[in-house]
PDBQT receptor file of N, H, CA, C and O in Angstrom, charges set to zero:
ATOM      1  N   UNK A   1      81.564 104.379  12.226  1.00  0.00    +0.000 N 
ATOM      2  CA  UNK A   1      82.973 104.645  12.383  1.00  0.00    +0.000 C 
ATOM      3  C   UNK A   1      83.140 106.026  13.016  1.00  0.00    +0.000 C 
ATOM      4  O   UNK A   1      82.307 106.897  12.766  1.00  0.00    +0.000 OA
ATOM      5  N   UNK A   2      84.223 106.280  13.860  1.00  0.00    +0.000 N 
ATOM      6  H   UNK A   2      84.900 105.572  14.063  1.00  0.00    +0.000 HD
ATOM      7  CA  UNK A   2      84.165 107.276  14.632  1.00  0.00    +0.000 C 
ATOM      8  C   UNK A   2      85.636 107.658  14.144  1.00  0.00    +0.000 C 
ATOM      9  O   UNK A   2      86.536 106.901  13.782  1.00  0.00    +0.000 OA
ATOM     10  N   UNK A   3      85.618 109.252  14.252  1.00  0.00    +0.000 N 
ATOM     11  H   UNK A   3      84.886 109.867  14.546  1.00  0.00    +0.000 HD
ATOM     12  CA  UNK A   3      87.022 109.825  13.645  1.00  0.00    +0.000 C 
ATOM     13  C   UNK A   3      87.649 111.049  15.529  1.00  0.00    +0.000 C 
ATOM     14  O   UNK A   3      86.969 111.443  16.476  1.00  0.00    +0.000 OA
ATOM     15  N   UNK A   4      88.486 111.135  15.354  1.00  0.00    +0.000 N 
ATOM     16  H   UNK A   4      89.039 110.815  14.584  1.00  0.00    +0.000 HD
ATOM     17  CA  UNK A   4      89.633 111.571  16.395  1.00  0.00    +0.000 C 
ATOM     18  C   UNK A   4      89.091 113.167  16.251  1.00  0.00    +0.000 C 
ATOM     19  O   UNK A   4      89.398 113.506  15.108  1.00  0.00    +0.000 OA
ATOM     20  N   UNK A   5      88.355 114.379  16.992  1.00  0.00    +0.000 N 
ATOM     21  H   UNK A   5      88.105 114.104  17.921  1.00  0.00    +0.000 HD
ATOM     22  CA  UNK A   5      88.328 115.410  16.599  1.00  0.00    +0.000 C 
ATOM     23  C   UNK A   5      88.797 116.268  17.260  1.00  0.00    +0.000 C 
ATOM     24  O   UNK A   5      88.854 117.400  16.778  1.00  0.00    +0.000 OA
ATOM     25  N   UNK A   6      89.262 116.031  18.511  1.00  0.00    +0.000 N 
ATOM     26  H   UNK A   6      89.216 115.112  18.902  1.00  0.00    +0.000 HD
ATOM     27  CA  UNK A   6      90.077 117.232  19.263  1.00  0.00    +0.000 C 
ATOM     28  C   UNK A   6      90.632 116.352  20.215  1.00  0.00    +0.000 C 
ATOM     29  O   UNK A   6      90.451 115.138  20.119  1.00  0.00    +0.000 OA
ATOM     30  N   UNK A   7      91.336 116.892  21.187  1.00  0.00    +0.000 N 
ATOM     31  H   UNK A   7      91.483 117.878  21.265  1.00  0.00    +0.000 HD
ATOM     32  CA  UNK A   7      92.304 116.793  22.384  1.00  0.00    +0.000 C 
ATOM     33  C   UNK A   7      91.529 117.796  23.587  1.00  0.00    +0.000 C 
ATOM     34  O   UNK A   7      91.116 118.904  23.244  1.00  0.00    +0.000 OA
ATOM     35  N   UNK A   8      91.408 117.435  24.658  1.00  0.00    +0.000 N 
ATOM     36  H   UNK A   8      91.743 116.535  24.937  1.00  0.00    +0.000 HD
ATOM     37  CA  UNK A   8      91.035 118.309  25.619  1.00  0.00    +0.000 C 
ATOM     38  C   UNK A   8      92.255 118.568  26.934  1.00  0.00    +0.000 C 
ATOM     39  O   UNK A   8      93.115 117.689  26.887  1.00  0.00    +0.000 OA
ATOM     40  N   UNK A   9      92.417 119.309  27.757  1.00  0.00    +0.000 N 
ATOM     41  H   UNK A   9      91.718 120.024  27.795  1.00  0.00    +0.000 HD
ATOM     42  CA  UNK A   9      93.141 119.151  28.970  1.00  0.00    +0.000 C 
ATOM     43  C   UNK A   9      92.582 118.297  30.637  1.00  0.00    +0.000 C 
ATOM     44  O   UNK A   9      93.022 117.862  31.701  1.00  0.00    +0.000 OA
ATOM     45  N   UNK A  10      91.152 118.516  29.742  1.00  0.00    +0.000 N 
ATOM     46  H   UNK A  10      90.795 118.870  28.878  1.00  0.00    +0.000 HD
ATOM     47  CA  UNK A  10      90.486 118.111  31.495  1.00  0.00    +0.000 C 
ATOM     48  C   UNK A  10      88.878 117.490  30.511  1.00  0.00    +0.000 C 
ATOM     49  O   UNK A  10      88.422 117.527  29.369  1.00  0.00    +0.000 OA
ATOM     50  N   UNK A  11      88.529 116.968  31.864  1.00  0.00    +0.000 N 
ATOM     51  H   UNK A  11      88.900 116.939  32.793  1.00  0.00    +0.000 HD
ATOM     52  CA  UNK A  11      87.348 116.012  31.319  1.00  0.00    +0.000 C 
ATOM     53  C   UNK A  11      86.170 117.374  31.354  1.00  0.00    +0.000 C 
ATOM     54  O   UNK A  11      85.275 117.444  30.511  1.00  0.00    +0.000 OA
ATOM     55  N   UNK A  12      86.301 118.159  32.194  1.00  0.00    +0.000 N 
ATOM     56  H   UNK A  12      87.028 118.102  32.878  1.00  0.00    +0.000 HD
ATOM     57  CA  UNK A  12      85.542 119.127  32.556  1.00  0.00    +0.000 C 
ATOM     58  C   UNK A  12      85.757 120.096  31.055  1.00  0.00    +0.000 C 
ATOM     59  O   UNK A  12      84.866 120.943  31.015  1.00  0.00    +0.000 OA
ATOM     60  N   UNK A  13      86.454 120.162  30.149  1.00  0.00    +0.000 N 
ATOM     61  H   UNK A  13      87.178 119.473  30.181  1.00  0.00    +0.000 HD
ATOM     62  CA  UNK A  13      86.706 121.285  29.293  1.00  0.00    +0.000 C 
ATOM     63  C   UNK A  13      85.723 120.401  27.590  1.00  0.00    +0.000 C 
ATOM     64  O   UNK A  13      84.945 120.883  26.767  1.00  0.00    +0.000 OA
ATOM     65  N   UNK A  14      86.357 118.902  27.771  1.00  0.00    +0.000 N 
ATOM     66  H   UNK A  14      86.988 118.510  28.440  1.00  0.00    +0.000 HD
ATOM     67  CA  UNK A  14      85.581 117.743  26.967  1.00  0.00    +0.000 C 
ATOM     68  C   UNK A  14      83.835 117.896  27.512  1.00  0.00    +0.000 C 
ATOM     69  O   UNK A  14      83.090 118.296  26.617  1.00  0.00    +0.000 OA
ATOM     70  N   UNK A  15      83.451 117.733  28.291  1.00  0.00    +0.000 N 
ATOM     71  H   UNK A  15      84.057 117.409  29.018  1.00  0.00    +0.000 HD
ATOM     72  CA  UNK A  15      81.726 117.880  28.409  1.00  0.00    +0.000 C 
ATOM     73  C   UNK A  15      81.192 119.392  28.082  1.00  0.00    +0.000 C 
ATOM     74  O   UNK A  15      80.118 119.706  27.570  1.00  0.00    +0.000 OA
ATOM     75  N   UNK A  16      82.136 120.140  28.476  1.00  0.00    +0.000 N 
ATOM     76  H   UNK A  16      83.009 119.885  28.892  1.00  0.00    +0.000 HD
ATOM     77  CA  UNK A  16      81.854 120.906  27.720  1.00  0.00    +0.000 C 
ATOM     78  C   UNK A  16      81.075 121.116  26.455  1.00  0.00    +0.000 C 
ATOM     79  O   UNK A  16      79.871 121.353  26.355  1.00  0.00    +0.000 OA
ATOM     80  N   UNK A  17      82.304 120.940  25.156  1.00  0.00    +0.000 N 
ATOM     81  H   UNK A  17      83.282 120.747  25.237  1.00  0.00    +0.000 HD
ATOM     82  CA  UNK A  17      82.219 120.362  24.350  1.00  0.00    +0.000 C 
ATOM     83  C   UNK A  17      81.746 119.142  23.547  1.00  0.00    +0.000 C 
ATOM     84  O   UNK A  17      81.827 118.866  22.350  1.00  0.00    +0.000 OA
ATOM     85  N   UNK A  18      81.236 118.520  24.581  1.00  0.00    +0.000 N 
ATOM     86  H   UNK A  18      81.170 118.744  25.553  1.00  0.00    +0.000 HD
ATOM     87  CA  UNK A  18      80.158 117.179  24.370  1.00  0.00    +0.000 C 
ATOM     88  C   UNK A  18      78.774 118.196  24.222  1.00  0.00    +0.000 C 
ATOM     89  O   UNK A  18      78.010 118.093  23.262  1.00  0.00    +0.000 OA
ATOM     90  N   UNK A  19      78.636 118.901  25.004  1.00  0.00    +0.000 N 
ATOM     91  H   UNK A  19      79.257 118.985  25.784  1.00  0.00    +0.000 HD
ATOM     92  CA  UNK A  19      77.051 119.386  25.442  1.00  0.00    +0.000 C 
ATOM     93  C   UNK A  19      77.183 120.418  24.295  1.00  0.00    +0.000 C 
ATOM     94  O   UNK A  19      76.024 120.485  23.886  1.00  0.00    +0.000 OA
ATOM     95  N   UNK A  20      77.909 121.243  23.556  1.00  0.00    +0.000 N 
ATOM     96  H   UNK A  20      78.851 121.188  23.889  1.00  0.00    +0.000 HD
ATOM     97  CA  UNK A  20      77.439 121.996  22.912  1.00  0.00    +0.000 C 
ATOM     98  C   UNK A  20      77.679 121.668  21.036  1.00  0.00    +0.000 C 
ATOM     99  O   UNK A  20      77.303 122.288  20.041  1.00  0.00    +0.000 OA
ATOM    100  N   UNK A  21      78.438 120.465  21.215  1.00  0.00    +0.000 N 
ATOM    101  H   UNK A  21      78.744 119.962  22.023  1.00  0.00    +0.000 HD
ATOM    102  CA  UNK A  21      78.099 119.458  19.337  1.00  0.00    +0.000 C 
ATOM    103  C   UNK A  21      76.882 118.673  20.074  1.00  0.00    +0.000 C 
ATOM    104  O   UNK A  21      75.962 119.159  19.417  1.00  0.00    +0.000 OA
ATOM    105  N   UNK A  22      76.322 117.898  20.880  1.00  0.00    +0.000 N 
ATOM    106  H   UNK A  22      77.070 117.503  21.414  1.00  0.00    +0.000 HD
ATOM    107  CA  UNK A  22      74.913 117.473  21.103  1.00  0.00    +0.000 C 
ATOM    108  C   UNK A  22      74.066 118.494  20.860  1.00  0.00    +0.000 C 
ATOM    109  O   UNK A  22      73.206 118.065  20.090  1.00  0.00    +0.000 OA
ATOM    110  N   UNK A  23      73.874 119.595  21.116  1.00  0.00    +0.000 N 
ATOM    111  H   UNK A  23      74.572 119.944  21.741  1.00  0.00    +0.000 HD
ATOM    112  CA  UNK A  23      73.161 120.573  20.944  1.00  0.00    +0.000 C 
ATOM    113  C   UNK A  23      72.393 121.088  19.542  1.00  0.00    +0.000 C 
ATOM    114  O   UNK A  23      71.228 121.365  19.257  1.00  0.00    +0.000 OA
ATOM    115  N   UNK A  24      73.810 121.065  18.743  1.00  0.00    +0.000 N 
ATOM    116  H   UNK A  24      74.757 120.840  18.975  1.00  0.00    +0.000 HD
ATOM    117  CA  UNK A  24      73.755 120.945  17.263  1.00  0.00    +0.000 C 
ATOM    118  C   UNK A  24      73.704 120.289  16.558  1.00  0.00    +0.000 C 
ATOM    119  O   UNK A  24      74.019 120.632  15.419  1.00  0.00    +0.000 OA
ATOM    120  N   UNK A  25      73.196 118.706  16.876  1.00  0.00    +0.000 N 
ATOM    121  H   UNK A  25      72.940 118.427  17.802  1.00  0.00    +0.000 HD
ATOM    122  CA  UNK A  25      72.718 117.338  16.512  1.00  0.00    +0.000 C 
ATOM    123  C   UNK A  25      74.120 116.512  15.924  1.00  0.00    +0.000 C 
ATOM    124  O   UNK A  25      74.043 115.989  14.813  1.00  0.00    +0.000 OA
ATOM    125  N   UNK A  26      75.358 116.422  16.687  1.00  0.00    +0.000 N 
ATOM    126  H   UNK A  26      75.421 116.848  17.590  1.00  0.00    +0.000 HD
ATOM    127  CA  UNK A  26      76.460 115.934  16.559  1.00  0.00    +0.000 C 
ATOM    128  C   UNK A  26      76.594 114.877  17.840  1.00  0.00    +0.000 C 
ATOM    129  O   UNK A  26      76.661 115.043  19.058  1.00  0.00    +0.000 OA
ATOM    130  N   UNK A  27      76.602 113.715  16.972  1.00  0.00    +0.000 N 
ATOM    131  H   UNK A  27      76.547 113.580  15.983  1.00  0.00    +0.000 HD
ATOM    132  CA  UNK A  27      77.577 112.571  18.474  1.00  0.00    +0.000 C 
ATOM    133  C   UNK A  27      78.777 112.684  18.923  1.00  0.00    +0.000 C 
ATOM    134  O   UNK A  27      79.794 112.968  18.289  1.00  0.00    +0.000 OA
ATOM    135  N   UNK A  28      78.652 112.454  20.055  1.00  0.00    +0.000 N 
ATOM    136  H   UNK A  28      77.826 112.224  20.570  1.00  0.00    +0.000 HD
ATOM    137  CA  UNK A  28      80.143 112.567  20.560  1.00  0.00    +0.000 C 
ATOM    138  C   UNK A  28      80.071 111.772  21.733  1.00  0.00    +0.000 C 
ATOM    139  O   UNK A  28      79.208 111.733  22.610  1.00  0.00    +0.000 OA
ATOM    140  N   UNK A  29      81.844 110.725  21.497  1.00  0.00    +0.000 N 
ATOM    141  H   UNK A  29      82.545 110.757  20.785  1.00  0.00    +0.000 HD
ATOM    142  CA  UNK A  29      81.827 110.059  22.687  1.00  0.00    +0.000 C 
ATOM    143  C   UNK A  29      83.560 110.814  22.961  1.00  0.00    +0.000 C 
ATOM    144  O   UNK A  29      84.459 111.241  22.236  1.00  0.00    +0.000 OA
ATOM    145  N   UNK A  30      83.351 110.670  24.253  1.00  0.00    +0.000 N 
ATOM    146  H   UNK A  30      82.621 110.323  24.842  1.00  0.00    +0.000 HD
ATOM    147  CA  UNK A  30      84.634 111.684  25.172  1.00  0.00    +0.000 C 
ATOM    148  C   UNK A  30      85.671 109.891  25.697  1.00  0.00    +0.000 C 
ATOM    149  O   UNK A  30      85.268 109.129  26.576  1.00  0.00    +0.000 OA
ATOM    150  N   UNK A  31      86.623 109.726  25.079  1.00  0.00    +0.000 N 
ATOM    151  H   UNK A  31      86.951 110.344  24.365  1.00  0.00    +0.000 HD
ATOM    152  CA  UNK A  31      87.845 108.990  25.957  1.00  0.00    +0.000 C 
ATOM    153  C   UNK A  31      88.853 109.792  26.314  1.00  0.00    +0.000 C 
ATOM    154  O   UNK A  31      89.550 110.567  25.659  1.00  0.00    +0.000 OA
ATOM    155  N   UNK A  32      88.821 109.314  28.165  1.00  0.00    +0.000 N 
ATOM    156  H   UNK A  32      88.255 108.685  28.697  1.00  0.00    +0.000 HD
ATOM    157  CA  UNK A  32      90.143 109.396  28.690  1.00  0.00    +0.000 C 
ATOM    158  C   UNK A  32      91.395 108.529  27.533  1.00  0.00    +0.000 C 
ATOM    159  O   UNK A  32      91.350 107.484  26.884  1.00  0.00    +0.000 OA
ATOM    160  N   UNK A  33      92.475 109.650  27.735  1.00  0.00    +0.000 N 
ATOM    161  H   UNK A  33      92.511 110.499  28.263  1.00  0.00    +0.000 HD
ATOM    162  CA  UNK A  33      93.685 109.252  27.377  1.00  0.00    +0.000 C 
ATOM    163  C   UNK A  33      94.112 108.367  27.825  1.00  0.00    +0.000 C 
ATOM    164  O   UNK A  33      94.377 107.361  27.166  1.00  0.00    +0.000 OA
ATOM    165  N   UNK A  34      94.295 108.470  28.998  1.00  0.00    +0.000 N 
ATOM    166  H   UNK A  34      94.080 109.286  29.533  1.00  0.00    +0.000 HD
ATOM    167  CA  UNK A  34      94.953 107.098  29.748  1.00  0.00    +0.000 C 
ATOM    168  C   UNK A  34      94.679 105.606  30.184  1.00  0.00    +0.000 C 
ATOM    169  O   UNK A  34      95.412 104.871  30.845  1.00  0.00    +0.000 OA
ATOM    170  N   UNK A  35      93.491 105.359  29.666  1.00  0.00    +0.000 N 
ATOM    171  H   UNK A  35      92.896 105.956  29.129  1.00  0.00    +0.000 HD
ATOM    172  CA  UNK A  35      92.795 104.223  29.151  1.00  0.00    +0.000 C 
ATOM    173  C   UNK A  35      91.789 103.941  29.791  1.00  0.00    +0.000 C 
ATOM    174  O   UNK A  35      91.544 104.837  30.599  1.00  0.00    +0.000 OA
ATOM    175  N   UNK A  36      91.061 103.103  29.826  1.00  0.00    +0.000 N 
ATOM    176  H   UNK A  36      91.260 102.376  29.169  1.00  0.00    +0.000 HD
ATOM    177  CA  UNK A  36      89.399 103.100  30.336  1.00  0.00    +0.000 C 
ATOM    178  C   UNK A  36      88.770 103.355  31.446  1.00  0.00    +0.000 C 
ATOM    179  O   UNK A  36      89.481 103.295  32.449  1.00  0.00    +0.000 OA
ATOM    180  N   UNK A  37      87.771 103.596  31.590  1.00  0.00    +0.000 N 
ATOM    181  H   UNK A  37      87.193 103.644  30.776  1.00  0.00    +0.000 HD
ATOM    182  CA  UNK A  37      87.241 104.157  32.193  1.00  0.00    +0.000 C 
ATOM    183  C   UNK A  37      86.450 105.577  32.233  1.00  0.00    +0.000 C 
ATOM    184  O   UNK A  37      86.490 106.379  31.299  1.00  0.00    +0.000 OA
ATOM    185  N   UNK A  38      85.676 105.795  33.523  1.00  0.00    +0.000 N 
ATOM    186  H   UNK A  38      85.643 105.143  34.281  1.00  0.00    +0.000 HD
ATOM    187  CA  UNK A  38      84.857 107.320  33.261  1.00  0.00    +0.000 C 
ATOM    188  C   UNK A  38      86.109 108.455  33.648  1.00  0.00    +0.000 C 
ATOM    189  O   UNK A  38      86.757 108.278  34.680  1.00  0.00    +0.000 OA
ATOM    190  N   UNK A  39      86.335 109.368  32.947  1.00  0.00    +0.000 N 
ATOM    191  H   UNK A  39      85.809 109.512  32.109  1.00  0.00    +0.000 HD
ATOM    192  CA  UNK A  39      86.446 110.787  32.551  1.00  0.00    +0.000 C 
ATOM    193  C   UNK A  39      86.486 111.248  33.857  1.00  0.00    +0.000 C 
ATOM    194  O   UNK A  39      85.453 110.842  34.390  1.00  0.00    +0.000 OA
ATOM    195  N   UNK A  40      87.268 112.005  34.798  1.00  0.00    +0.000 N 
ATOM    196  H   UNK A  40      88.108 112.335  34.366  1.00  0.00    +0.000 HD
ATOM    197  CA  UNK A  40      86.967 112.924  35.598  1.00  0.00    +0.000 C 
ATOM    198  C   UNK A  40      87.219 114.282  35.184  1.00  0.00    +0.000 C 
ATOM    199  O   UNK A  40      87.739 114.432  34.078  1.00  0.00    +0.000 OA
ATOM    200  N   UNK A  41      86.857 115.606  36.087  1.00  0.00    +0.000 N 
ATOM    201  H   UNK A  41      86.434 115.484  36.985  1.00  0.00    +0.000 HD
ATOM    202  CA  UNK A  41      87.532 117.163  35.695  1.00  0.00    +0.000 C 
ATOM    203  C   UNK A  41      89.066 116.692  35.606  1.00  0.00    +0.000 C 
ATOM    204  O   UNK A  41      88.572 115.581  35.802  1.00  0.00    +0.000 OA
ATOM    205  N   UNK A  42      89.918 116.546  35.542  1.00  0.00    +0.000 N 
ATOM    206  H   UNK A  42      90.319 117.448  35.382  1.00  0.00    +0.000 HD
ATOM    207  CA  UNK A  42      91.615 116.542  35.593  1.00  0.00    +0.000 C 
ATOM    208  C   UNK A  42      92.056 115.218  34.493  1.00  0.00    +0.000 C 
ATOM    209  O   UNK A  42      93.214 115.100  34.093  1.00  0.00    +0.000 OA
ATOM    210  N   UNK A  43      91.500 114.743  34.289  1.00  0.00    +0.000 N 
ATOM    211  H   UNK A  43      90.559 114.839  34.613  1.00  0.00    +0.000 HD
ATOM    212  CA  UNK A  43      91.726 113.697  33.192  1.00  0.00    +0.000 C 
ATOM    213  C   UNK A  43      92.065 114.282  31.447  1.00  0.00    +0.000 C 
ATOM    214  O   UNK A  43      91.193 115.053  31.047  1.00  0.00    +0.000 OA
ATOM    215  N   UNK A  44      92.854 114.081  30.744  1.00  0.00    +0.000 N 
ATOM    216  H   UNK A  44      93.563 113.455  31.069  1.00  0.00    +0.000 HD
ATOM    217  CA  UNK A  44      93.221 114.507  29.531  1.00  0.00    +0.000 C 
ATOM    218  C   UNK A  44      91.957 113.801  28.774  1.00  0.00    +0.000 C 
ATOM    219  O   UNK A  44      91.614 112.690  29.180  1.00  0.00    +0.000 OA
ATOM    220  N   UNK A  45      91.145 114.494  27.525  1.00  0.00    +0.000 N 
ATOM    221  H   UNK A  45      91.423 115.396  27.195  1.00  0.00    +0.000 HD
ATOM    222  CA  UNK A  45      90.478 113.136  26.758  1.00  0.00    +0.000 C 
ATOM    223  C   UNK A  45      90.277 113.668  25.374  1.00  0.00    +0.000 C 
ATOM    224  O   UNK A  45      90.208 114.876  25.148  1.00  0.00    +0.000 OA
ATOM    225  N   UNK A  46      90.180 112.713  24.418  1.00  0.00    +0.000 N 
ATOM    226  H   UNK A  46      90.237 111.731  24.602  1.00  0.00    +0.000 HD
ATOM    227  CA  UNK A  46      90.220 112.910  23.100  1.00  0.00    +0.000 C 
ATOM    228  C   UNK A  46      88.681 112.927  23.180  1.00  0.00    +0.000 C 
ATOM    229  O   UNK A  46      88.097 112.454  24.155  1.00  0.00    +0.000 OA
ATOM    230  N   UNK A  47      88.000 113.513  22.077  1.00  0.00    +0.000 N 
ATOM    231  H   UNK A  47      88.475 113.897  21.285  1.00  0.00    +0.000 HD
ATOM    232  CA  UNK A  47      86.657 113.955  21.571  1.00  0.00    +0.000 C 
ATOM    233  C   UNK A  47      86.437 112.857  20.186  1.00  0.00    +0.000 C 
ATOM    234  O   UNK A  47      87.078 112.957  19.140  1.00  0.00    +0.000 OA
ATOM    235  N   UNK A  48      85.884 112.310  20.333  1.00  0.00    +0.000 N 
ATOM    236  H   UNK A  48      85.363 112.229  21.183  1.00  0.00    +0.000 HD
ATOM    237  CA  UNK A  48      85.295 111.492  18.771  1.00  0.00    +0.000 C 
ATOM    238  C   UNK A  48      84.193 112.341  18.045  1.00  0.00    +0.000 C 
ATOM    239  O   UNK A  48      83.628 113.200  18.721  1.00  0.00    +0.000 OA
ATOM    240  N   UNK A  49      83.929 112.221  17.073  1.00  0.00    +0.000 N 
ATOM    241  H   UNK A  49      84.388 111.523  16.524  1.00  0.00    +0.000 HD
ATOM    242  CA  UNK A  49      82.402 112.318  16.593  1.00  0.00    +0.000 C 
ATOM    243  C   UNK A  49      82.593 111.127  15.180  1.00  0.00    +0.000 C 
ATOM    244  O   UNK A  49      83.516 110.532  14.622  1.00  0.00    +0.000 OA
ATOM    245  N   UNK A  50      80.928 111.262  15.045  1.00  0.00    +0.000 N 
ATOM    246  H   UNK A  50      80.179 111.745  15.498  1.00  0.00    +0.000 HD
ATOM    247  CA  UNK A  50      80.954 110.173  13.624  1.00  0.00    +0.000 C 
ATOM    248  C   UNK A  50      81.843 111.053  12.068  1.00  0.00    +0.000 C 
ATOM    249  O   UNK A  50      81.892 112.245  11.767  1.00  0.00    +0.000 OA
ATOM    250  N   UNK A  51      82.413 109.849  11.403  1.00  0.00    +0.000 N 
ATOM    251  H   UNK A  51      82.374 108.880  11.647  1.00  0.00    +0.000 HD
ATOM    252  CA  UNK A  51      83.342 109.978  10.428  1.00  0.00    +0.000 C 
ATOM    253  C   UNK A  51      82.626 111.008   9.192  1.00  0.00    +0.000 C 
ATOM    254  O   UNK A  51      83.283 111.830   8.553  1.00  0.00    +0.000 OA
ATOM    255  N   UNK A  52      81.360 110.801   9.040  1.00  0.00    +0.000 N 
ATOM    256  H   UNK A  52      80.826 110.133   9.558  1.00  0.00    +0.000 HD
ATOM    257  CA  UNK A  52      80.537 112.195   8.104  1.00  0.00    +0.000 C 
ATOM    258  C   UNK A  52      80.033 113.327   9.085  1.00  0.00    +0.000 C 
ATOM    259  O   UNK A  52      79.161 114.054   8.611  1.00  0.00    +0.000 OA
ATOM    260  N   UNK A  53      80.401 113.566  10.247  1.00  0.00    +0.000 N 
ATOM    261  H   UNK A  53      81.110 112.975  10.632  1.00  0.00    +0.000 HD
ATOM    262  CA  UNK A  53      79.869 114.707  10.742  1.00  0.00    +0.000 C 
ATOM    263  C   UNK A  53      80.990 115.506  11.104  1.00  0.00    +0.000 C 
ATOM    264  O   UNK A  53      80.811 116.508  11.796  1.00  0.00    +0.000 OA
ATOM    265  N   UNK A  54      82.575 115.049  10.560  1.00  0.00    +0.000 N 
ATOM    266  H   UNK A  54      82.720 114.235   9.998  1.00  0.00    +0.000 HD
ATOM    267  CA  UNK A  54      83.677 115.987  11.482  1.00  0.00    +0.000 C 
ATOM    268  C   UNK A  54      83.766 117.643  10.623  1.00  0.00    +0.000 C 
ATOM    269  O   UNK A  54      84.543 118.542  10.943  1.00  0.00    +0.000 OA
ATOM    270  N   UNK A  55      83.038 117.683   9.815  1.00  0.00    +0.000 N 
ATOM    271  H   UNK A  55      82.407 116.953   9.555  1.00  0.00    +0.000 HD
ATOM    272  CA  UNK A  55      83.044 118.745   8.619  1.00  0.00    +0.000 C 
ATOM    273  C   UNK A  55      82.208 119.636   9.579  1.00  0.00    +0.000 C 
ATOM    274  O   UNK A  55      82.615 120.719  10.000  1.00  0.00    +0.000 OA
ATOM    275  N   UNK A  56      80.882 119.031   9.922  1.00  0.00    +0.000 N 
ATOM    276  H   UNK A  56      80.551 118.151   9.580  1.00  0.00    +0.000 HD
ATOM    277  CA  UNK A  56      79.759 120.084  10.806  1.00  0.00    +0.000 C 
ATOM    278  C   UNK A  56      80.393 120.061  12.005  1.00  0.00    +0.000 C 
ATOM    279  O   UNK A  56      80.725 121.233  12.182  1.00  0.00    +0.000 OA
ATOM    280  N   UNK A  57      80.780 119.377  12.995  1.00  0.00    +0.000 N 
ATOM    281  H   UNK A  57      80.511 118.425  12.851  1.00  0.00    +0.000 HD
ATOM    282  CA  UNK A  57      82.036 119.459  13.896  1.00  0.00    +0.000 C 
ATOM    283  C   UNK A  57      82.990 120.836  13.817  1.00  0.00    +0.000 C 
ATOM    284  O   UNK A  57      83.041 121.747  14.643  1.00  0.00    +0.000 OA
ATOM    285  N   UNK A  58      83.814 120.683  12.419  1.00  0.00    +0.000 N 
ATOM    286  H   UNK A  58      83.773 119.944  11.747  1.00  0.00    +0.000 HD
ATOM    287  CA  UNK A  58      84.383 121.657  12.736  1.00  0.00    +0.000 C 
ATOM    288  C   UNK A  58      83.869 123.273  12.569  1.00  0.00    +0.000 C 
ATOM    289  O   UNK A  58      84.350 124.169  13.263  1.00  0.00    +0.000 OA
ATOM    290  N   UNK A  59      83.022 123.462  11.740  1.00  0.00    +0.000 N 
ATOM    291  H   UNK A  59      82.631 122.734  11.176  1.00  0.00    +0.000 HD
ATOM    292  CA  UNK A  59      82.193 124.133  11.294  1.00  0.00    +0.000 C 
ATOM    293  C   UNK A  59      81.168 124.793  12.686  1.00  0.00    +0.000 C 
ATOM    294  O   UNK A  59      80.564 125.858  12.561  1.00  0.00    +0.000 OA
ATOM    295  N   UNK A  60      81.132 124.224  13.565  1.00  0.00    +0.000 N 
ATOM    296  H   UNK A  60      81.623 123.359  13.668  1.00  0.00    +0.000 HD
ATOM    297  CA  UNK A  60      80.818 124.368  15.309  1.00  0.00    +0.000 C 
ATOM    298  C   UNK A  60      81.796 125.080  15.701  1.00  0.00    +0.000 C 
ATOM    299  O   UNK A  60      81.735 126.233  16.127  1.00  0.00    +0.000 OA
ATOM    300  N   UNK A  61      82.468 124.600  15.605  1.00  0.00    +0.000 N 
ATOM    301  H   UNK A  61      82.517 123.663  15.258  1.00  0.00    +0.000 HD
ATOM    302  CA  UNK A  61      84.142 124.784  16.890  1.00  0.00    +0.000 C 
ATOM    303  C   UNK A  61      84.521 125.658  15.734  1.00  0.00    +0.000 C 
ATOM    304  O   UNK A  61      85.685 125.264  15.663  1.00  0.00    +0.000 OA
ATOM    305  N   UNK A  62      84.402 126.774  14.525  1.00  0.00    +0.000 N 
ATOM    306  H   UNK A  62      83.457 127.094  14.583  1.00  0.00    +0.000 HD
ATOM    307  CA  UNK A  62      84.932 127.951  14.112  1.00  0.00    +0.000 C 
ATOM    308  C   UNK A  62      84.116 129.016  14.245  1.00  0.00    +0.000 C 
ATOM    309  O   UNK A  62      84.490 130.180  14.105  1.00  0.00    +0.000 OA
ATOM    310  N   UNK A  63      82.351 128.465  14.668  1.00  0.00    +0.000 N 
ATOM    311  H   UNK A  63      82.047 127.519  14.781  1.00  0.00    +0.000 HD
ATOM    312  CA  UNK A  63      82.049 129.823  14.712  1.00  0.00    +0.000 C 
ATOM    313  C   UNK A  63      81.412 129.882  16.250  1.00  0.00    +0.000 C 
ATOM    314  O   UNK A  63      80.519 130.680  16.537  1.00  0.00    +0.000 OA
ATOM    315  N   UNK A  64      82.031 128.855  17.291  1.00  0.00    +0.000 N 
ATOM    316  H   UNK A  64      82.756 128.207  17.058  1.00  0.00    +0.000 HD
ATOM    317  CA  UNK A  64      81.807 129.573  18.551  1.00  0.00    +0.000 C 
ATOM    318  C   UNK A  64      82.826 129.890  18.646  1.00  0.00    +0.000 C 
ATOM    319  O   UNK A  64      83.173 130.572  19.611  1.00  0.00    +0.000 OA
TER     320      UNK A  64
């Protein structure tokens, strides 16, 4: 099960943020907002990770 963990402005700001919770042994799948398909830089996209990891998730994203 996958839980909702952020909002991005651009697909480019989301890989970001993909590459540095992968880093720290966190999944993450990146959806465009506006419905399927691949992600470009200018695309809005929500961030998933798995439903027991949004604690280490956030715990990432407070101390970068």
């Amino acid at each position: 099960m996958w839980a909702k963990f952020m909002e991005t402005k651009s697909g480019y700001a989301a890989e970001i943020w993909k590459e540095l919770l992968n880093n720290c042994a966190v999944s993450v799948r990146v959806v465009k907002k506006s419905g399927a398909g691949i992600a470009d830089e200018t695309d809005e996209c929500e961030i998933y990770v798995p439903w027991g990891k949004t604690h280490v998730a956030a715990e990432i994203l407070r101390k970068s």
